[in-house]
C-alpha positions in Angstrom: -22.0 0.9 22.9 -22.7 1.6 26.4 -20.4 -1.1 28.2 -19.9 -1.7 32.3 -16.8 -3.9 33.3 -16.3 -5.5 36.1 -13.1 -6.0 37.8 -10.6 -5.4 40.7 -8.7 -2.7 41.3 -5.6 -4.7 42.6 -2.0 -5.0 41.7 -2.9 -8.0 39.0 -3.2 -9.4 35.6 -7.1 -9.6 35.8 -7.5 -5.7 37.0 -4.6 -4.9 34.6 -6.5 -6.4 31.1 -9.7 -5.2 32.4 -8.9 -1.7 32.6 -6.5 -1.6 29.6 -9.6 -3.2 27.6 -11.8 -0.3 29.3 -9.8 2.6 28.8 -9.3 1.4 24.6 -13.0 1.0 24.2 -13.0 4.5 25.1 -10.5 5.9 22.9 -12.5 4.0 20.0 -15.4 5.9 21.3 -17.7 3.6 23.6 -19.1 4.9 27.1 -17.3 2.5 29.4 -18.7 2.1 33.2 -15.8 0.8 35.6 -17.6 -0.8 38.4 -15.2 -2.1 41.8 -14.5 -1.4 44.9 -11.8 1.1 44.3 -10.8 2.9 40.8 -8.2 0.6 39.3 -5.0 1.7 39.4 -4.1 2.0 36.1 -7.0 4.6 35.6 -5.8 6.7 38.6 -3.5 9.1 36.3 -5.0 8.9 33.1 -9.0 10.2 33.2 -10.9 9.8 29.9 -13.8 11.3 29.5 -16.4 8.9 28.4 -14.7 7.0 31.2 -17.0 6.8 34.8 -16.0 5.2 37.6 -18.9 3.8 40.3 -17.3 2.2 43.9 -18.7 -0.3 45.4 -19.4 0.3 49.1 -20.2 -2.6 51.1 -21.6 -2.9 54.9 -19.1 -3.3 57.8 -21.9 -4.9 60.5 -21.3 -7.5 63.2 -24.6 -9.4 63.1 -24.2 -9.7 59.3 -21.4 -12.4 59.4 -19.0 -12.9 55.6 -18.3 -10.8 52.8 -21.3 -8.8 51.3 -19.2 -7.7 48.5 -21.1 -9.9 45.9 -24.4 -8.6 47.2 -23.5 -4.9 47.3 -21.6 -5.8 43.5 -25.2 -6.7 42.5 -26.8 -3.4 43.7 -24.4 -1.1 42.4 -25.2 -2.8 39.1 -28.4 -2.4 39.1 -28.1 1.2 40.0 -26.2 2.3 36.9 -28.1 0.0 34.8 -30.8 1.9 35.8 -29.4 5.5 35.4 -27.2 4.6 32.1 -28.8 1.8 30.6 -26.0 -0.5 29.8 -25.8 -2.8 26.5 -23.0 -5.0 28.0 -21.9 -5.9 31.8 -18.5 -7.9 31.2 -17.6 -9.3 34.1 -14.0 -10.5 34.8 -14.3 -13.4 36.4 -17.0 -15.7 37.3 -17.0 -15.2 41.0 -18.3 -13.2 42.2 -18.8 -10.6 39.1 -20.8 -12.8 37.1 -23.2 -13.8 39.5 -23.7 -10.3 40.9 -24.5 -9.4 37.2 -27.4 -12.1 36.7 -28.6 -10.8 39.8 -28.9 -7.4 39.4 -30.1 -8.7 35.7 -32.9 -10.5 37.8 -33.7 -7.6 39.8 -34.4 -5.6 36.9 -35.9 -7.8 34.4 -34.8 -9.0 31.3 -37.5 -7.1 29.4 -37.0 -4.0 30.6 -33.5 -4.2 30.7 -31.8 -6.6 29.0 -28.2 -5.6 29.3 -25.8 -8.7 28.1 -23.6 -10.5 30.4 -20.1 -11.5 28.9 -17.6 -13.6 31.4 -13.8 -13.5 31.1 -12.2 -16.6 32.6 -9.0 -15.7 33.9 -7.6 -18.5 35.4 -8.2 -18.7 39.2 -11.8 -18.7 38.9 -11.0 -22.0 37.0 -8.2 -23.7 38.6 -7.9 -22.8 42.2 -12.0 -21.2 42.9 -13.3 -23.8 40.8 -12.0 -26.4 41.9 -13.3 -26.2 45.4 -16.6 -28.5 45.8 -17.7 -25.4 47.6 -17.9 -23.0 44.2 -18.2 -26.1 41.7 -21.7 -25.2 41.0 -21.6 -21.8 40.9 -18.9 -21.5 38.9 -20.4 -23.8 36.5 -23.3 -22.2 36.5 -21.7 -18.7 35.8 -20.2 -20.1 32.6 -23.4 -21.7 31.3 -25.4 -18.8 32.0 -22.8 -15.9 30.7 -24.3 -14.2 26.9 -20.6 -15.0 26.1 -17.4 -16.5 27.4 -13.7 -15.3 26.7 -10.5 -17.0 27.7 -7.2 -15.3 27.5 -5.3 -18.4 25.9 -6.1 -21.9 24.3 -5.4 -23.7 27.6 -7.1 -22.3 30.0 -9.9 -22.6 27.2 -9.3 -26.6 27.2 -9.1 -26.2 31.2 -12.0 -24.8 31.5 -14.0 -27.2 29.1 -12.4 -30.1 30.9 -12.7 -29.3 34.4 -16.6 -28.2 34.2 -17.6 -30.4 31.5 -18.8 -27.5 29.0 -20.5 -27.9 25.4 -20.9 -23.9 24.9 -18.2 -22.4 22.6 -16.0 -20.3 24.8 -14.0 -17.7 22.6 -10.4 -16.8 23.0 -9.0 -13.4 23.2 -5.4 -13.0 24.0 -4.1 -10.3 26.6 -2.8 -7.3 24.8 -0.1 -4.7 25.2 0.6 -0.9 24.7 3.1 -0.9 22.5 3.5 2.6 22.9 4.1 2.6 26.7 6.0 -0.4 27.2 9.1 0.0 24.9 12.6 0.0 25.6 14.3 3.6 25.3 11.2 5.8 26.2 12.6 7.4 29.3 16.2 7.6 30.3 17.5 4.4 31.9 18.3 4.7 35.6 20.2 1.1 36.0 23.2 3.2 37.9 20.7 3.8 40.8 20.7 -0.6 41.1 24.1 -1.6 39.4 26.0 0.7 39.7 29.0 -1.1 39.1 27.9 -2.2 36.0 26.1 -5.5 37.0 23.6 -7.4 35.2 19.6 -6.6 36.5 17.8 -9.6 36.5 13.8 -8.6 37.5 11.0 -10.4 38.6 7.2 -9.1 38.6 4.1 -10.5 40.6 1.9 -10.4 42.9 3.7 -12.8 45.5 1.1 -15.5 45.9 2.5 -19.4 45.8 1.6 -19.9 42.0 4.3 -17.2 41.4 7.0 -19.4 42.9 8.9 -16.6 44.1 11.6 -18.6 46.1 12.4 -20.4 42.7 12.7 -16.6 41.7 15.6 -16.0 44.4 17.6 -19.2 44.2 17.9 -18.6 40.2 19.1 -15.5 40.9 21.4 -17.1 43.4 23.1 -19.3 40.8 23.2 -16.2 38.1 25.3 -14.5 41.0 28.1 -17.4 41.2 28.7 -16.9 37.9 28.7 -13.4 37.4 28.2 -9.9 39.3 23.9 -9.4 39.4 21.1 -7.8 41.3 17.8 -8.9 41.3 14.7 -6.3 42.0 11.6 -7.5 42.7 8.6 -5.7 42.1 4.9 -6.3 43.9 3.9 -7.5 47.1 1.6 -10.2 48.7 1.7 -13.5 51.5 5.0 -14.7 50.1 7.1 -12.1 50.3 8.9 -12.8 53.4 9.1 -16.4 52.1 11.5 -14.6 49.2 13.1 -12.9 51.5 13.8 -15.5 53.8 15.4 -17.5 50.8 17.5 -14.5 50.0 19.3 -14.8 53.4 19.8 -18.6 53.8 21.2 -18.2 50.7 23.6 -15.4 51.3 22.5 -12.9 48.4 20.8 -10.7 50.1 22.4 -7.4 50.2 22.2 -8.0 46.2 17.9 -8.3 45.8 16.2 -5.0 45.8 12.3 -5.9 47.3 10.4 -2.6 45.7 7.2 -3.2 46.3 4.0 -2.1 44.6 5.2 0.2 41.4 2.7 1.9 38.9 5.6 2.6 36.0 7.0 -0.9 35.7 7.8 -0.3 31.9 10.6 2.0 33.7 12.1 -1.3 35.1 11.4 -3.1 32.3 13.7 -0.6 29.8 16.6 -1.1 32.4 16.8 -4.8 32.8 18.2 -7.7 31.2 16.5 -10.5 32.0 12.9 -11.5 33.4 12.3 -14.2 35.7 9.1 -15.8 35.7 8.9 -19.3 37.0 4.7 -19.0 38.0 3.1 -22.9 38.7 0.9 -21.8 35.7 -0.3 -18.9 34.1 -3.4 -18.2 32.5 -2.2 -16.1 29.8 1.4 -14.6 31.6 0.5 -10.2 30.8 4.0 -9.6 32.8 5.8 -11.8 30.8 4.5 -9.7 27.6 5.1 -6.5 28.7 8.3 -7.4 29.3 8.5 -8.8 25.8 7.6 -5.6 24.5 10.6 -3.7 26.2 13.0 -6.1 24.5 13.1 -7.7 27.4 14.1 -11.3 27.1 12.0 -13.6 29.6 12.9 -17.1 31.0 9.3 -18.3 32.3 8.1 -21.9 33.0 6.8 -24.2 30.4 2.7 -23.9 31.9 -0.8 -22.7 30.9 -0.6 -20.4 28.5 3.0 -19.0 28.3 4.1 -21.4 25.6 1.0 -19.4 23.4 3.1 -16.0 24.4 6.5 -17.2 24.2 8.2 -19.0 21.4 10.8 -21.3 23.0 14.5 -20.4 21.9 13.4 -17.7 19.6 11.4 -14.8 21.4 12.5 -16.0 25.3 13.2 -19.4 26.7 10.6 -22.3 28.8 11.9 -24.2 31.7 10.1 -27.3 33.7 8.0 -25.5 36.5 10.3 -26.1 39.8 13.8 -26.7 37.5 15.9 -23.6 38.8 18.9 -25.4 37.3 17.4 -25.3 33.8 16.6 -21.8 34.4 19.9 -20.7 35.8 21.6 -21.9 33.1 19.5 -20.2 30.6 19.7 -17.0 32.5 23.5 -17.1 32.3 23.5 -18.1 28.8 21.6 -14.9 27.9 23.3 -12.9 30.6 26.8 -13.9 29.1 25.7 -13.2 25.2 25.3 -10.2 24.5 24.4 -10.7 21.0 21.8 -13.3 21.9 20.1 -11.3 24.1 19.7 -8.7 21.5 18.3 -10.7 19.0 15.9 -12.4 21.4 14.6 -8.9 22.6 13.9 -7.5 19.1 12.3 -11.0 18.3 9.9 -10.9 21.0 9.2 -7.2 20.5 8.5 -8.1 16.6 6.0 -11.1 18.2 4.4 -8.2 20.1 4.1 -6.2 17.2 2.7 -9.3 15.3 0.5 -10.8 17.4 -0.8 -8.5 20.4 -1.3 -5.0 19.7 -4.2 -3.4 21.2 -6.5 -2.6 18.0 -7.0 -5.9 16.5 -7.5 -7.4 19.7 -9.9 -4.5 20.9 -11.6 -5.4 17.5 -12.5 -8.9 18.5 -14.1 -7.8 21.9 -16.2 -5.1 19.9 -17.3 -7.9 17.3 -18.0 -10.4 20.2 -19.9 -8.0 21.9 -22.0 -7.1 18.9 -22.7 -10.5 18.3 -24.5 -11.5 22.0 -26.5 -8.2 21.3 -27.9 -9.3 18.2 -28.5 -12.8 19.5 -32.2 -13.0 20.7 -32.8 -16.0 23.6 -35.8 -17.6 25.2 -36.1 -14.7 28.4 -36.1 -16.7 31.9 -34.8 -15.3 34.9 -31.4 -15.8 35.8 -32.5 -16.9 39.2 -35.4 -19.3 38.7 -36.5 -21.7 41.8 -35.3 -24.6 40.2 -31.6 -22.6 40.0 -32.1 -22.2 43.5 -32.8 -25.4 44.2 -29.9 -27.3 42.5 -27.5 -24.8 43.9 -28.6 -26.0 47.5 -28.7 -29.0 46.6 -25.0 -28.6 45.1 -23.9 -27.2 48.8 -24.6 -23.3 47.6 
C-alpha cells in the first residue's frame, strides 16, 4: 500500500506513535509518505528507504491574519496525492489533519482520486480541542466524515462517543513499543554521572504542559527525599517548566532535580532509573509510561484515561488519585525501599509489554483496518458540500 500520515514532528506521544507506526509499515514493505511541518524527530537518524518525507511550508504575510497551516496542510496533500497516488491519508488527529485531508480529497475529486481518510483520535483533539464551542463542529464533523476512526485506548473510545454523541464504530488500537530499543541493559548504565553516591534516580518524562502535573512530579519527589537519599531528572520541555522549577526551590530540593530538557535516547534514562513518575490529569493511552515498562522500569502514574488499560495496579506498576502526592510518595518509597519488589514489578511489566504491545500484532491491525476502508465502496459526495458549509457557519465555523 501506498500510505501518507499525517502528524507533528514535536516532542510528543501523537508524533511519537505516528512515526513509529510509519517507519514499521515500511519495514513490512509499504511506501509510507510523512507529511508535517518538519521531519519528526524520531526519523531524523534512522532513513528507510521507502520512507519520503514532504514539509509543509506555510506563508509568513501580514495582511493574511492566523495560522495558514491547515490550508498549506491541504495543498501539500494534494500535491503528493497527485505525484504518488496515495491509497490511505491517516491523519493523526482531527484538527487540523483530518480536515486538510477532506480538503485536498475535495480538491481532487473522489473519482479520480479516491485516497481513504483514516483519523486517529489521540486525546486533545477530544478533551481539551473538542470541547471548545469554537471546534465542536468541526471536530464532530472530522469523526463522521473520517473512512475509519482509531482510538489508542477503550476510554478515550467511550470519551469520544460521549462527548460528540457518535453512532459510527470507532476501532481501538493500542500504542505500541520497540521492544528491541527500549530494554533495560542495552547500553552501559551511566547512573554515576546523576547519583553518584549511590542514590535512588526517580525520572519523569513529558512534555510540560498542565495535564502533565509536573509540580505533583516535584513535591513527590520531595517526600521520596525525606526518606531516603534521591535525584529526580526530568526530561522534556514546555510552558510549565519554570512552574517545576519554582516548586523545586520553595521546596528546598533543588540542587537534587536534574532539568534535561529535550532528549532523543530516553531509553538511556530509562535503563538507569528506578522509578517513573507520572501523575498526568489524564492520559489518552500514557506511551511514556510503556516505554518505561519495557525497560523494567516500574511506574507510579495516576489512576486516568487510559493508563489503567496499560498498567495493572499492584502487579506491573502502581495507580494513584490524580492530585494525591501522598499516595504516590508512599508508593514510590515502598518500591524505592524493596528491592525485591521492584524487581518483580519490572520483569512483570516488561512480560505485559511482551504480551500485549509489541509492534507486529499491533502493526497487523492497522494493515487489516486499512484494507478494510479500501475495499468499502460509499455513495461519492464531496467532502465539502454547501450544505457542510452552511451548518459549519451556522455552528460558528
Amino acid at each position: 500500500m501506498k500510505i501518507g500520515i499525517v502528524c507533528y514532528p514535536t516532542y510528543g506521544g501523537s508524533g511519537v506513535v505516528a512515526t513509529e507506526l510509519g517507519r514499521f509499515l515500511a519495514l513490512r514493505g509499504h511506501e509510507v509518505h510523512f507529511i508535517s511541518s518538519a521531519i519528526p524527530f524520531r526519523l531524523v537518524h534512522e532513513p528507510i528507504d521507502n520512507i519520503v518525507f514532504h514539509e509543509v511550508q506555510t506563508l509568513d504575510y501580514p495582511v493574511l491574519q492566523g495560522d495558514l497551516y491547515g490550508i498549506a496542510l491541504a495543498s501539500k496533500i494534494v500535491q503528493v496525492v497527485e505525484d504518488f497516488g496515495l491509497d490511505i491519508l491517516h491523519a493523526h488527529y482531527a484538527v487540523p489533519h483530518a480536515i486538510s485531508a477532506f480538503m485536498a480529497r475535495s480538491v481532487l475529486g473522489t473519482v479520480e482520486h479516491p485516497f481513504k481518510v483514516v483519523t486517529t483520535l489521540h486525546g486533545t483533539d477530544i478533551t481539551l480541542v473538542g470541547r471548545a464551542p469554537s471546534f465542536f463542529p468541526i471536530v464532530r464533523y472530522a469523526i463522521d466524515r473520517s473512512d475509519a476512526v482509531s482510538t489508542p485506548s477503550e476510554w478515550l473510545r467511550q470519551e469520544t462517543v460521549h462527548e460528540f454523541d457518535i453512532k459510527r464504530p470507532i476501532d481501538v488500537i493500542p500504542n505500541f513499543v520497540d521492544e528491541k530499543k527500549f530494554r533495560r541493559g542495552l547500553k552501559p548504565c551511566k547512573r554515576s554521572v546523576y547519583a553518584p553516591n549511590g542514590e535512588k534516580i526517580l525520572l519523569h518524562i513529558s512534555n510540560f504542559r498542565p495535564v502533565k502535573r509536573v509540580t505533583d512530579v516535584v513535591e513527590v519527589f520531595a517526600r521520596v527525599r525525606r526518606a531516603m537519599p534521591a535525584v529526580l531528572l526530568m526530561i522534556g520541555d514546555g510552558p510549565d517548566r519554570d512552574a517545576a522549577r519554582g516548586c523545586a526551590c520553595e521546596l528546598k530540593v533543588l540542587e537534587h532535580v536534574h532539568f534535561l530538557g529535550k532528549q532523543e535516547a530516553i531509553e538511556l534514562y530509562m535503563s538507569c532509573a528506578d522509578l517513573f513518575l507520572f501523575p498526568s490529569e489524564y492520559e489518552a493511552f500514557g506511551l511514556a509510561a510503556l516505554e518505561a515498562m519495557a525497560c523494567e522500569l516500574p511506574v507510579v502514574a495516576s489512576r486516568a484515561g487510559g493508563l489503567p488499560e496499560v498498567i495493572d495496579h499492584g502487579k506491573t506498576g502502581f495507580l494513584a488519585t490524580v492530585g494525591d502526592v501522598d499516595e504516590m510518595a508512599r508508593l514510590a518509597i515502598e518500591v524505592l525501599r524493596d528491592d525485591a519488589l521492584r524487581t518483580r514489578i519490572g520483569l512483570a511489566a516488561r512480560h505485559s509489554v511482551e504480551d500485549r504491545f509489541l509492534p507486529d500484532p499491533i502493526i497487523a491491525q492497522y494493515e487489516a483496518l486499512y484494507e478494510r476502508v479500501l475495499r468499502e465502496t460509499a455513495p461519492i459526495r464531496p467532502d465539502f458540500d454547501l450544505q457542510d458549509l452552511s451548518l459549519l457557519h451556522a455552528d460558528g465555523i
